[in-house]
C-alpha positions in Angstrom: 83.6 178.8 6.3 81.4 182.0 7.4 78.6 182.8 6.1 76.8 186.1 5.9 73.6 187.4 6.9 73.0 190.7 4.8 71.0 192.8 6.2 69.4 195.7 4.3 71.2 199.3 4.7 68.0 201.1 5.8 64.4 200.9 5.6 62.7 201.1 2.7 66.2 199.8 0.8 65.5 196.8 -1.3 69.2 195.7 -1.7 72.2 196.0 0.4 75.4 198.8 -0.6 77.5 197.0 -3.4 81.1 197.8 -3.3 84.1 197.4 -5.2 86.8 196.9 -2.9 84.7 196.2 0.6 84.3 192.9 1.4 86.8 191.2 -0.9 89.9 189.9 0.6 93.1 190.8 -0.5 96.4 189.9 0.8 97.5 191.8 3.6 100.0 195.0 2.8 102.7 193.4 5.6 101.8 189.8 5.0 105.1 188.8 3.3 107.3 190.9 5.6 105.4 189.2 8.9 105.5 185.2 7.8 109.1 185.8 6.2 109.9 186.8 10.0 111.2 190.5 8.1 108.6 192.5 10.3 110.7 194.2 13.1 109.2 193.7 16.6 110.1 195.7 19.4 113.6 193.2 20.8 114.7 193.4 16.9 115.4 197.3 17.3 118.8 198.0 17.1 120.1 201.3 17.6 124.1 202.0 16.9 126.1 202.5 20.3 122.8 200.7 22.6 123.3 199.4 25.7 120.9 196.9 27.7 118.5 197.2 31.0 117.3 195.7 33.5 115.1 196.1 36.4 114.8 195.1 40.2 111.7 194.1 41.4 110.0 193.4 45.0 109.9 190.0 46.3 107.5 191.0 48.1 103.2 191.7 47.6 102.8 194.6 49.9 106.1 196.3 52.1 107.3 199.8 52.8 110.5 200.6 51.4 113.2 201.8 54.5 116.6 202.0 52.2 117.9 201.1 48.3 121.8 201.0 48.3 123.0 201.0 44.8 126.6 201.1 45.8 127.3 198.2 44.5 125.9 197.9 41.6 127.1 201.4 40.5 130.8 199.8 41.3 130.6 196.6 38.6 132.4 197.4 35.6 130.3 197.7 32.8 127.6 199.4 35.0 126.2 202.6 32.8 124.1 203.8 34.8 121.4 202.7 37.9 118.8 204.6 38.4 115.5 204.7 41.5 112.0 206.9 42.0 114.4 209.6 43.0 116.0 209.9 39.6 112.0 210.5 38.5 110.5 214.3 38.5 107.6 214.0 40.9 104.2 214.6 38.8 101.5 215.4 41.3 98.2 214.2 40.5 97.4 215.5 37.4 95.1 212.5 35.5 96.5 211.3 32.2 93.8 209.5 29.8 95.2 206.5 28.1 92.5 205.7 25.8 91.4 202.8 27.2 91.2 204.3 31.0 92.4 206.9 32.7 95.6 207.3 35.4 97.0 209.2 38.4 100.4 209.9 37.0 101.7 209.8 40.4 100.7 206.1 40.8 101.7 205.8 36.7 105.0 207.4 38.0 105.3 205.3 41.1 104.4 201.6 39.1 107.4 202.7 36.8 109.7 202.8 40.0 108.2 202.5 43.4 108.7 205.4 45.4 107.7 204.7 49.3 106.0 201.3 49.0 105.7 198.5 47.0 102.5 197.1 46.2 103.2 193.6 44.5 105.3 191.2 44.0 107.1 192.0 40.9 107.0 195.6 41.8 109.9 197.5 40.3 112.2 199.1 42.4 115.9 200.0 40.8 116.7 199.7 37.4 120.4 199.3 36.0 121.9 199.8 32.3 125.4 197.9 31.3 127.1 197.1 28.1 125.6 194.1 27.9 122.6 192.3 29.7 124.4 189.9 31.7 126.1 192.8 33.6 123.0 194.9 33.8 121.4 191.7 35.5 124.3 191.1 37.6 124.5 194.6 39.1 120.7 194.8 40.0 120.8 191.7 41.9 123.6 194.0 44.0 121.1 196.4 44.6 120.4 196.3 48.7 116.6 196.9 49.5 115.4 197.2 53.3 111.9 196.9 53.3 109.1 196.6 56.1 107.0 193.6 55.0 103.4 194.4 55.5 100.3 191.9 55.0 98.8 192.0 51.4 95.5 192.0 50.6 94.5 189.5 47.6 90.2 189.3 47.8 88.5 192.2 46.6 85.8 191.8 48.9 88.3 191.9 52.2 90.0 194.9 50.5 86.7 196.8 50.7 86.3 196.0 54.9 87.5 198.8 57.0 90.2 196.4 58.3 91.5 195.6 55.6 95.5 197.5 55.5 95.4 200.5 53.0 97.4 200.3 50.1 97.4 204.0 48.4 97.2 206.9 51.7 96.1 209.0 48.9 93.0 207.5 48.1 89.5 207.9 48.7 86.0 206.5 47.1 85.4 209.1 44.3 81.5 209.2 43.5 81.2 208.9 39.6 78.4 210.6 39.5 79.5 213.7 41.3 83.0 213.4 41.1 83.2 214.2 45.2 85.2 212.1 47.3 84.9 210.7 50.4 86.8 211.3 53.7 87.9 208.3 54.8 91.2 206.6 53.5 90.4 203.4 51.5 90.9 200.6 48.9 87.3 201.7 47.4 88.7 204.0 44.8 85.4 204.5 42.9 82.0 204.0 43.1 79.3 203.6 40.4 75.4 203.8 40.6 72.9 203.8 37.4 69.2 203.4 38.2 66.4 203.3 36.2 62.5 202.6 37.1 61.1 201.2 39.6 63.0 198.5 41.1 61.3 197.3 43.8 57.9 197.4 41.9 60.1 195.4 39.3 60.7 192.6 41.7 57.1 192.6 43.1 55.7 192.1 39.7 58.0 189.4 39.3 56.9 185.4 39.3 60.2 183.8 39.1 63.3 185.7 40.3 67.2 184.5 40.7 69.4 185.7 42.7 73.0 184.6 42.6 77.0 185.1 43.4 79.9 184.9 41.0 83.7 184.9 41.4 86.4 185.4 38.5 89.9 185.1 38.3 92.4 187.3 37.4 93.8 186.7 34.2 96.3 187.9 31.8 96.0 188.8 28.1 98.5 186.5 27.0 100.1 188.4 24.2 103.2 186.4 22.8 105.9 189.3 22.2 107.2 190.6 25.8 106.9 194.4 26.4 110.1 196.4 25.2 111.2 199.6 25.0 114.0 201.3 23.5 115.2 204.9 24.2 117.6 207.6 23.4 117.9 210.9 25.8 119.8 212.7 22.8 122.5 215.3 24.4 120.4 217.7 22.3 117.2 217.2 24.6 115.2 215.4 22.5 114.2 211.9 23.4 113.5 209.2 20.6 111.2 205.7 21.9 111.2 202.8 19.9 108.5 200.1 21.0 105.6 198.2 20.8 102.5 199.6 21.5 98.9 200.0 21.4 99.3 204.1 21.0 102.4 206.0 20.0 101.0 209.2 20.7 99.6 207.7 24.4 103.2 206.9 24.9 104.8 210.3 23.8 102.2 212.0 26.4 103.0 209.7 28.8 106.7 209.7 28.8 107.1 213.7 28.7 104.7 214.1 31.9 106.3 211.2 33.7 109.6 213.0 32.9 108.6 216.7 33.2 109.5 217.6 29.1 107.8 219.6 27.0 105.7 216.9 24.7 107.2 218.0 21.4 110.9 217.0 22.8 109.2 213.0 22.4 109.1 210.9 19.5 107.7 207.6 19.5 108.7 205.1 16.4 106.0 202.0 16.7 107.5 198.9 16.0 105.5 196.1 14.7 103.4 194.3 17.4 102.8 191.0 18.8 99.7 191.1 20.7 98.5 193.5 22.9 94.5 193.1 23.7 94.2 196.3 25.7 98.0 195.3 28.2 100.1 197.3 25.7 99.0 201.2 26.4 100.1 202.0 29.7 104.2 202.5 30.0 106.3 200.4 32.2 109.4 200.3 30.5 110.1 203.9 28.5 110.7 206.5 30.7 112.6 203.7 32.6 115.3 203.9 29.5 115.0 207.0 28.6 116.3 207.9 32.3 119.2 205.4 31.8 119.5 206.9 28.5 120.2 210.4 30.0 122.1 209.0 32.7 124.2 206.4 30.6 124.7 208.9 27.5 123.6 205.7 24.8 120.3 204.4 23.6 119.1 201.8 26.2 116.9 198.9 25.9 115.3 196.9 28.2 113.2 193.8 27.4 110.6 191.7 29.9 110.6 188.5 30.3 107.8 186.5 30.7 107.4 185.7 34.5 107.6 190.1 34.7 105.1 190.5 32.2 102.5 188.2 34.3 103.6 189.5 37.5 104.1 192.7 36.6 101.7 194.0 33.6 98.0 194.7 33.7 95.9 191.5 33.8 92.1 191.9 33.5 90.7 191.7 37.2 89.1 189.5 38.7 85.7 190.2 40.1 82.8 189.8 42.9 79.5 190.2 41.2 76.0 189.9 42.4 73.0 189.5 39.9 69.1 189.8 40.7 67.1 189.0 38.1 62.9 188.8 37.7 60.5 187.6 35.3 56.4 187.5 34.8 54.6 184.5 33.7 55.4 185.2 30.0 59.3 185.5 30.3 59.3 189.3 29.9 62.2 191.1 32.6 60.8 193.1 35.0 63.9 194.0 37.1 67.2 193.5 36.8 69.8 194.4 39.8 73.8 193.7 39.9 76.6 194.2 42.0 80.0 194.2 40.7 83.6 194.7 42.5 86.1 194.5 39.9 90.0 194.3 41.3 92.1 197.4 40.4 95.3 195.9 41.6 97.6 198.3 43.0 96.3 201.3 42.2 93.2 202.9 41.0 91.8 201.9 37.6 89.8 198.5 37.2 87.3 198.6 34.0 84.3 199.1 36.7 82.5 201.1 34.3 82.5 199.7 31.5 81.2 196.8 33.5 78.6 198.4 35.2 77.4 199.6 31.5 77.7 196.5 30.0 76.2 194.3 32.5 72.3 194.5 31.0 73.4 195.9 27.7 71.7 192.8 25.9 68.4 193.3 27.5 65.5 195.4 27.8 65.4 196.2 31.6 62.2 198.3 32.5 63.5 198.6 36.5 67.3 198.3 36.7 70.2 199.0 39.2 73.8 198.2 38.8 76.1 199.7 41.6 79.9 199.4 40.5 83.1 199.7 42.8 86.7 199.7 41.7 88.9 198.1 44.3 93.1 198.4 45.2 94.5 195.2 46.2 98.2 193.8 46.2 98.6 192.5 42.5 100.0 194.5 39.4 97.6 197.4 38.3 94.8 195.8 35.8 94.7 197.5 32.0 92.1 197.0 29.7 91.5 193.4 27.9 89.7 192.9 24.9 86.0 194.2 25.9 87.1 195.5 29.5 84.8 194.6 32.3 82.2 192.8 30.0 82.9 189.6 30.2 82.7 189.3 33.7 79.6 190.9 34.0 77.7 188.9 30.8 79.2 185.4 32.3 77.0 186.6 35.7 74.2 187.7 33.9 74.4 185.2 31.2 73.9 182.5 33.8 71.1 183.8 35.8 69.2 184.1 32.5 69.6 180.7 31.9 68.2 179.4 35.3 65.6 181.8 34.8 64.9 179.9 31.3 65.1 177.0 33.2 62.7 178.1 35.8 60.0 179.2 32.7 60.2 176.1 30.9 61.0 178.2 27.9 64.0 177.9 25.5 67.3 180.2 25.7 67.9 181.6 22.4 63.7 182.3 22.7 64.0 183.8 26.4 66.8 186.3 24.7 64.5 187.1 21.7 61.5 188.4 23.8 63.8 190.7 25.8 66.6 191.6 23.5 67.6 195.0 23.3 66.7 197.2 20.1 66.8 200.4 18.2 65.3 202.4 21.5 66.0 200.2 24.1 67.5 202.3 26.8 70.2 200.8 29.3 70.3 201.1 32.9 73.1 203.5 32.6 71.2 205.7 30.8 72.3 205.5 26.8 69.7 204.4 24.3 70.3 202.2 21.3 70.7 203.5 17.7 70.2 200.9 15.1 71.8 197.5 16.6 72.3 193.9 15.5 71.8 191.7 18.3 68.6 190.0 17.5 69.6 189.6 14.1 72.7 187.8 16.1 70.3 185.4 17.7 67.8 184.9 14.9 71.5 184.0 12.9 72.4 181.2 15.4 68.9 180.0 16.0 68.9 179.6 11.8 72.6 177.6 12.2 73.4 174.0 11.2 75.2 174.0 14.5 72.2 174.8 16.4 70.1 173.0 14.2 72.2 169.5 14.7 71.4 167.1 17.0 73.7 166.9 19.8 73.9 163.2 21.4 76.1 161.0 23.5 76.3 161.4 27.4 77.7 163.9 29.4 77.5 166.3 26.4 75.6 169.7 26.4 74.9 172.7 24.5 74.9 176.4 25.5 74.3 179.9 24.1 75.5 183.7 25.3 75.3 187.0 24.0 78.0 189.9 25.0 77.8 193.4 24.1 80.6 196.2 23.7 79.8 199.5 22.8 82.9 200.2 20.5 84.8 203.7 20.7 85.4 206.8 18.2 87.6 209.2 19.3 90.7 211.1 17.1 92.8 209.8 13.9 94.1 211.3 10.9 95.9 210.0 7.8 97.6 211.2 5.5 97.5 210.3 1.6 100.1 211.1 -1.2 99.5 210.4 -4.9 102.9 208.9 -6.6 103.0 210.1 -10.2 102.6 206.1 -11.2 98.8 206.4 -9.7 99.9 205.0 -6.2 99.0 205.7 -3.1 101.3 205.8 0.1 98.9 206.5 3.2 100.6 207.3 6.0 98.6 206.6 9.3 99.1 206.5 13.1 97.5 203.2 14.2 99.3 201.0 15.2 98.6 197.8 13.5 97.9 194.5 15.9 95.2 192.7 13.3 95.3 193.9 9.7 94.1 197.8 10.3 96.5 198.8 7.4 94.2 196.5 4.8 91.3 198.1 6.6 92.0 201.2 6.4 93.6 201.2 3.0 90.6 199.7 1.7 88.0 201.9 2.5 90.8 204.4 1.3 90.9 202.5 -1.7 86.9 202.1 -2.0 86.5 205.7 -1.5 88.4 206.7 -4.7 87.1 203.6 -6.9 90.9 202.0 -7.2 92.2 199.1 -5.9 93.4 198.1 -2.6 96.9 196.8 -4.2 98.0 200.7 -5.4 97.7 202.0 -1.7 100.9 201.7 0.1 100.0 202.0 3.6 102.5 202.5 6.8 102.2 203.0 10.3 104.3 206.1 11.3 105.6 207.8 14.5 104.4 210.4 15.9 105.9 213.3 14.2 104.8 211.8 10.6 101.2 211.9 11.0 98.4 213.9 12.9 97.3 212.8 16.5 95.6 209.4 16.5 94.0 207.9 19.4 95.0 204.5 20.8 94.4 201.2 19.2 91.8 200.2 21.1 88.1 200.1 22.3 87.2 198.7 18.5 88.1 202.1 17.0 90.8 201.9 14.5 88.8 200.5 11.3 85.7 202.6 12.6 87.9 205.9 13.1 90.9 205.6 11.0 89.0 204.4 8.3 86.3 207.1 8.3 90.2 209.3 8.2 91.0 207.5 4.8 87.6 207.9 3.7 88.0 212.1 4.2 91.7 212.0 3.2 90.2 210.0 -0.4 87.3 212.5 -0.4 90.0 215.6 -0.1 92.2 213.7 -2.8 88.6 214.0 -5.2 88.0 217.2 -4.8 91.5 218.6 -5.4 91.5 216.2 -8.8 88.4 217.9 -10.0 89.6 221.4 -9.7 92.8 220.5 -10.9 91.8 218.4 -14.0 89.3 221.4 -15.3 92.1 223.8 -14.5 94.0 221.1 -16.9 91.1 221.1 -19.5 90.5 224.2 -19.7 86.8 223.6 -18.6 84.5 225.2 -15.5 84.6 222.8 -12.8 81.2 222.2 -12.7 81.5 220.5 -15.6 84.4 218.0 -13.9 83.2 215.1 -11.7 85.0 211.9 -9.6 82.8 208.8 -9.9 84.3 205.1 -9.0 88.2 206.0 -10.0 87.6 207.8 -12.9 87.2 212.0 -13.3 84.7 212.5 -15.9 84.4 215.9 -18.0 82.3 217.1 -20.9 83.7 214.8 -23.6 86.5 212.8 -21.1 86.5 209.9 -18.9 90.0 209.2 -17.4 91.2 207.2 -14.4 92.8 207.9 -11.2 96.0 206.2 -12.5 96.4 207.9 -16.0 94.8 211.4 -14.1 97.7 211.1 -11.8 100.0 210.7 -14.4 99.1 214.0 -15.8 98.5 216.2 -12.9 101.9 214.9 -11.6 103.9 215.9 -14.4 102.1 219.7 -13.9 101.7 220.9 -11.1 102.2 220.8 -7.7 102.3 217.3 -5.5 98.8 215.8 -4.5 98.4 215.2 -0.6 95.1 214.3 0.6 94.6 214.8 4.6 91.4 213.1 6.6 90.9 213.7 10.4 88.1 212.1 12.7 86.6 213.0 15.4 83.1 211.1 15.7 81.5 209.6 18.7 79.2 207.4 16.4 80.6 203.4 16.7 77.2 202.3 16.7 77.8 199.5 19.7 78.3 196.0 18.5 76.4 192.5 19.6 77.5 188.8 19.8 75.7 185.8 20.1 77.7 182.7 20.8 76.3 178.7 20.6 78.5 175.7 21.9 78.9 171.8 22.5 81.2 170.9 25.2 81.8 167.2 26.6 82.5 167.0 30.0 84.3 163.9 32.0 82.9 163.1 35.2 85.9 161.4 36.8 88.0 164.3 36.3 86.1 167.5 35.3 87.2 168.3 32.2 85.4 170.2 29.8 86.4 169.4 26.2 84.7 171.7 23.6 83.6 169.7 20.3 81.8 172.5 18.5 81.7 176.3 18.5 80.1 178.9 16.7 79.9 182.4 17.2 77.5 185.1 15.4 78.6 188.6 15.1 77.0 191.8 14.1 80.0 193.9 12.5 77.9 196.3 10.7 79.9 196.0 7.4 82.8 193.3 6.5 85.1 195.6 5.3 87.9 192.5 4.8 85.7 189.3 5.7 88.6 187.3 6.3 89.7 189.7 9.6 86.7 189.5 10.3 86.6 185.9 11.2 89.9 186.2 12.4 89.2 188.8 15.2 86.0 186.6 16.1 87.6 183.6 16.3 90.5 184.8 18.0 88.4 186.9 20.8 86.7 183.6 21.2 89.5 181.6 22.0 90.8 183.9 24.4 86.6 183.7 26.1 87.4 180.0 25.8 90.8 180.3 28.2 89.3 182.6 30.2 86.1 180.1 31.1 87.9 176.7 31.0 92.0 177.4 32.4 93.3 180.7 32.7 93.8 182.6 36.3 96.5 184.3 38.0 97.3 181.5 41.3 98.6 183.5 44.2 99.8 182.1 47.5 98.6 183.6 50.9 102.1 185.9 50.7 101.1 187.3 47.2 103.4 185.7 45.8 102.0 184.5 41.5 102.9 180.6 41.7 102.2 180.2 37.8 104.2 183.3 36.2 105.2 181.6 33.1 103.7 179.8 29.9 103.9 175.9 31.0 101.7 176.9 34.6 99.5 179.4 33.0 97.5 177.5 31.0 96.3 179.6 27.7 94.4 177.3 24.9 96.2 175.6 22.3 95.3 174.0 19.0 94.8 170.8 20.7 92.1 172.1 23.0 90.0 173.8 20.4 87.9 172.8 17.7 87.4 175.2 14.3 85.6 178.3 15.6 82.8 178.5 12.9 81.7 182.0 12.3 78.8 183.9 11.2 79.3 187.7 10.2 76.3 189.6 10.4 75.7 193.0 8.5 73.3 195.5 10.0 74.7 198.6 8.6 76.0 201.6 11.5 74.5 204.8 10.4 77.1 206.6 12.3 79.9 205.6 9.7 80.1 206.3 6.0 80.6 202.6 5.1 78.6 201.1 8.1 81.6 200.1 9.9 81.5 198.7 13.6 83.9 197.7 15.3 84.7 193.8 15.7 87.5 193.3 18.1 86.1 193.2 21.5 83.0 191.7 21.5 83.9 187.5 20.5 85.9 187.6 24.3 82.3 188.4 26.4 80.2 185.6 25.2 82.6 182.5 25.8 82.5 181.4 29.3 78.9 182.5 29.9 78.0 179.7 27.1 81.0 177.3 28.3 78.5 177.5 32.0 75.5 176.7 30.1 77.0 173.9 28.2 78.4 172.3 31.3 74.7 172.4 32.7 73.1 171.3 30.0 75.8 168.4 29.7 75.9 167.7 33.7 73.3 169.7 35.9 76.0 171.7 37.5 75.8 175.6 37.5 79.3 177.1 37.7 79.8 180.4 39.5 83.5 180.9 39.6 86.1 181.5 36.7 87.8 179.8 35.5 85.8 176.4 35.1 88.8 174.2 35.5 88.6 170.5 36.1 89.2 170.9 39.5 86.5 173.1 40.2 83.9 171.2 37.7 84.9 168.3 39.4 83.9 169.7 43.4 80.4 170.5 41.8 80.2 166.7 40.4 81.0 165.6 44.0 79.0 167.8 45.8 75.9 167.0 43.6 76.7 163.4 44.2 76.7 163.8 47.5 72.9 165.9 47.9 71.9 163.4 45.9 
């Protein structure tokens, strides 16, 4: 069960905001359609006269393309249509911003179909639509590539030498600060440098400093439902996408500048999702159909399967960080300093900056540097996961912070108390702290029966981590219509991935006093509802919902004016107060208003648009018991809990979900999970069984703890919960391990194999 620490709304308040319809639970709007298996997921589209795709991809990591010969495959009977780069308008380097990350729409373009090169394995080449999808396979295995094999590049830190071969001719390092790039051709696509103090001074001042190298793998978000995109190039122009995404409107802008259309000649329909994490903005699949489509004159759809979604999707990258960390004689920081090359895979776009930002977020860092670069090298280009870029960083800095505990004599979660960031607290990168919860995170854990219990038996341990992610704003807009039965049907345009329709339509719901149950809520495409922003970057109950709460507010103030029009009365004298309009010598409610206003005038539509830059950053503090075999290496976790700031529980029970799920994915990340290339770049574990993401029989309960320290920047105090629980996990999983067998883990993932060279090798010193 969770438990929750309530912390007051401001100071001075003596109780904390009481709501009617936040923070209960009520079933979930699409609960009965998902676990009857109703829900229709992006493979269950079916569109009348649809044909089937499928795509040709490299065997190779890294060659130059000489010759495609589609003869062939064109000849099959069956064959629709077979299509290459050169059936793709060329888009020039215009930038296209995703949401979570920005793009060259020339290397956007050239990842859809490679144009000149190929840049991993898994690359696609040719793609080929057939009446059915054992011909469209069929007819792309005909497809005849030449191609000039050329050595890949797999390391990031070989990729940045000046020997290293060049994967992109058209890039060069672009200083963030400046915008200026360099002369010289490279894999170094950007560079990154915050500063703050006095560093050296920092370091000099210091008695104990650390100084240490991590390593971290690349790894895949390991969402269930393969991408999938459906598409019709009507003979009238306009071109209809069915899939699953994070952003319909991110796909419509993507699709008509890959294909050189006019935006409002794309519609996106979002299908129900399963899974995306921050791998489902980015297109790989629909301007592919929609070019069969125009081609094959039918609806196309083509479907991944699971080996091209890990070779061939954006994984998180994996990293080379360095950490420099001092301390005085009373554990205060006096400099911090980091170093972080995060992979971009084959082209330019790693989460380097929201690593470099994230790095010292939970400290107070008088003298700070953190230098960032952003790094090409021959695997599929990375997207955003779950809290992009933080968790590498906090599992570095996480871990020096311990040894500098270790080093003091003084305890962790104490260590973190003394030097937590607060309302103030300036970063390294420059932003400083509203209001924040992470100290109310710590003093939560610290306050735990977990952390409270003894923990005995050998070979166990105990660690703790905090992670930090600063949450998003950006656009959404909703749209509400009153039913003359006092329903509601709120149309919105974020997509759904973990109960954002209860969300939202509760703080719709709260916002007019009625209950959640009597708004009908439905994710829409993109002509249906105003621009919305992806799902992503912990934004959609923070920014959507702040859209319901206008749209409910818009719905008030047209039910006043109308229901004194109604009475006869001045509306001053009319007022809306928790679902029911009061006038001189009235009180009715929303429903029986409805009823009335329906039957006399004109319908009642209620429109809310947001555009606020307020998420308020969110904190996570995360405590855990592992047990670790020394014969083998295996680290088995017996307890977890995790501590979470979410400003307001706006549906408790999501809550705990998205906690507990971002922690298992920490857990996979820290213990199994990593992309296992050979030296030819080719992915040896592209499926399921080889890629080893946690089960039920690897975990314990994840016991969580939601923490309430209001956001001022949101009308119900909303932050956003979704990244954070994935930062803390493997930095406490290294502690643990420590604590349970003095061995300090610095490479990801902390598999047996790798726990079990540190066992040896600390055997052996010894």
């Amino acid at each position: 069960m969770a438990t929750i620490d309530e912390t007051k709304a401001a100071e001075g308040s003596d109780e904390t905001p009481k709501y009617k319809v936040i923070g209960t639970r009520p079933i979930r709007h699409d609960g009965a359609d998902k676990v009857t298996g109703r829900a229709l997921y992006g493979a269950d589209i079916k569109v009348k006269g649809m044909i089937y795709g499928a795509i040709l991809r490299s065997p190779h990591a890294h060659a130059n393309i000489k010759s495609i010969d589609t003869s062939k495959a064109k000849a099959l009977p069956g064959v629709r249509a077979v299509i290459t780069s050169a059936d793709l308008p060329e888009p020039g380097d215009k930038i296209a911003e995703l949401g979570e990350g920005s793009v060259v729409l020339n290397h956007l373009s050239s990842n859809n179909l490679a144009r000149t090169k190929v840049l991993y394995k898994g690359h696609s080449i040719a793609a080929v639509a057939a009446d059915n999808i054992h011909i469209a396979q069929e007819a792309a295995n005909l497809i005849e590539v030449e191609y000039e094999i050329l050595p890949p590049v797999l390391d990031v830190l070989k990729a940045m030498s000046d020997e290293a071969p060049v994967l992109n001719p058209d890039v060069r390092t672009e200083e963030a600060a400046t915008g200026e790039k360099g002369d010289k051709h490279t894999n170094i696509a950007k560079h990154f440098l915050f500063e703050k103090g006095d560093i050296e001074k920092g370091f000099a001042d210091a008695k104990y400093v650390v100084e240490r190298e991590f390593n971290t793998s690349t790894v895949h978000q390991g969402y269930i439902e393969p991408h999938v995109a459906t598409a019709l190039w009507n003979n009238d122009g306009q071109i209809t996408v069915w899939t699953s995404t994070q952003g319909t409107f991110s796909v419509r802008q993507q699709v008509a500048e890959l294909l050189d259309v006019p935006l409002a000649r794309v519609k996106v329909v979002p299908a129900e999702i399963g899974g995306g994490f921050g791998g489902k903005i980015s297109v790989y699949l629909a301007p592919v159909a929609a070019t069969l489509s125009r081609i094959a004159g039918a609806p196309v759809q083509v479907v991944m399967d699971r080996t091209d979604v890990l070779q061939a999707t954006g994984p998180t990258p994996g990293s080379h960080i360095k950490i420099k960390m001092g301390v005085d004689a009373d554990g205060h920081i006096t400099a911090a300093d980091a170093w972080l090359a995060y992979e971009a895979g084959a082209y330019p776009g790693s989460p380097i900056g929201a690593g470099a930002m994230c790095v010292f977020s939970c400290y107070d860092v008088p003298n700070g540097r953190v230098e960032g670069f952003d790094v090409c090298v021959n695997k599929p280009r990375t997207n955003a996961y779950r809290a992009p870029g933080a968790t590498n960083a906090a599992f570095a800095t996480e871990t020096v912070v311990e040894e500098l505990c270790e080093k003091l004599g003084m305890a962790p979660v104490d260590f973190r108390l003394l030097n937590a960031s607060k309302e103030g607290t300036r970063r390294v990168d420059g932003v400083t702290y509203p209001r924040i919860g992470l100290v109310e995170t710590l003093e939560a854990i610290k306050e735990s029966d977990h952390f409270k219990s003894p923990l005995e038996g050998q070979h166990r341990g105990r660690g703790i981590a905090s992670g930090f992610w600063f949450n998003a704003g950006l656009k959404s807009a909703v749209t509400a219509t009153v039913n003359s039965d006092g329903s509601v049907s709120l149309l919105e345009g974020s997509t759904d991935i973990g109960g954002s329709r209860t969300a939202i339509a509760m703080q719709f719901a709260e916002t007019l006093g009625i209950a959640a149950e009597d708004i009908k809520p439905a994710v829409v495409d993109t002509d249906s509802v105003g621009y919305t922003d992806v799902t992503g970057g912990s934004r959609v109950t923070y920014a959507t919902g702040w859209a319901a709460y206008e749209a409910g507010k818009d719905l008030q103030r047209q039910i006043v004016a109308r229901a004194a029009d109604l009475w006869e009365v001045d509306p001053d004298q009319v007022s809306y107060e928790d679902g029911y309009v009061l006038g001189p010598d009235k009180k009715v409610s929303f429903k029986e208003i409805a009823v009335e206003l329906s039957a006399v005038g004109e319908p009642l539509v209620g429109r809310g648009v947001s555009n606020h830059n307020e998420p308020g950053g969110a904190f996570g503090t995360h405590v855990v018991d592992v047990e670790v075999d020394p014969d083998t290496g295996k680290v088995d976790i017996l307890r977890y809990t995790a501590a979470q700031d979410c400003g307001t529980a706006i549906h408790p029970a999501y809550v705990e979900g998205q906690i507990q799920g971002g922690a298992v994915q920490g857990i996979g990340w820290g213990l199994n999970e990593e992309y296992w290339y050979d030296e030819d770049g080719s992915m040896r574990n592209a499926n399921f069984l080889d890629y080893r993401i946690p089960t039920c029989y690897d975990l314990p309960m994840i016991d969580t703890i939601i923490v309430e320290v209001p956001n001022p920047g949101h009308p119900f105090g909303v932050r956003g919960v979704g990244e954070v629980p994935i930062v803390p996990p493997p930095a406490a999983l290294a502690a643990a391990i420590y604590d349970a067998v003095g061995v300090r883990m610095d490479e990801l993932p902390m598999s047996p194999p790798r726990v079990l060279h540190e066992l040896l090798k600390k055997q052996k010193e010894s």
